[in-house]
Phi, psi and omega in degrees: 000133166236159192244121179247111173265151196250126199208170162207168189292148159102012197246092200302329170284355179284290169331281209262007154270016191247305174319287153349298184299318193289340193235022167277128182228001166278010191256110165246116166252158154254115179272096170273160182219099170274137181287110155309348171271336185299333156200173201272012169265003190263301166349279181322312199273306183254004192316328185232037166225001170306151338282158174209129192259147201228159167269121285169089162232102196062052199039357159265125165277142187236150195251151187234156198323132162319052197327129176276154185297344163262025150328113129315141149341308185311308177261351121335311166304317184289321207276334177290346199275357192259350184249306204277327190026210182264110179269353197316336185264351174297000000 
């Protein structure tokens, strides 16, 4: 499964849900992370929503529930395990 966050530099809730993700290890993702200045539909779309993370399946994105930002790993991991379910074979 991958997972794409849509972020830009200097964006401190980007910045520390990117982190959060990174220190998930009960989960197997793959994690891209797009810069919204990189292109201008990335812009256009998130520009006043960043950050915002999507599931990537069977080649379509589905954009997934927004996490507060005072979310533990711990509870990142549960609310991804319920959009993500068992990937072990994935």
């Amino acid at each position: 499964m991958r997972l794409i966050l849509y972020s830009k530099l200097g964006c401190h809730l980007c910045e520390g849900l990117q982190e959060k993700l990174e220190q998930i290890q009960g989960l197997d993702f793959d994690l891209e992370v797009r810069d919204i200045t990189s292109r201008p539909d990335w812009f256009q779309a998130y520009e006043y929503e960043v950050p915002v993370l999507c599931r990537n399946a069977s080649g379509s994105e589905e954009k997934l529930p927004r996490p507060s930002p005072r979310a533990t790993v711990r509870q990142l991991e549960q609310m991804l395990q319920k959009y993500l379910g068992n990937n072990d074979s994935q």
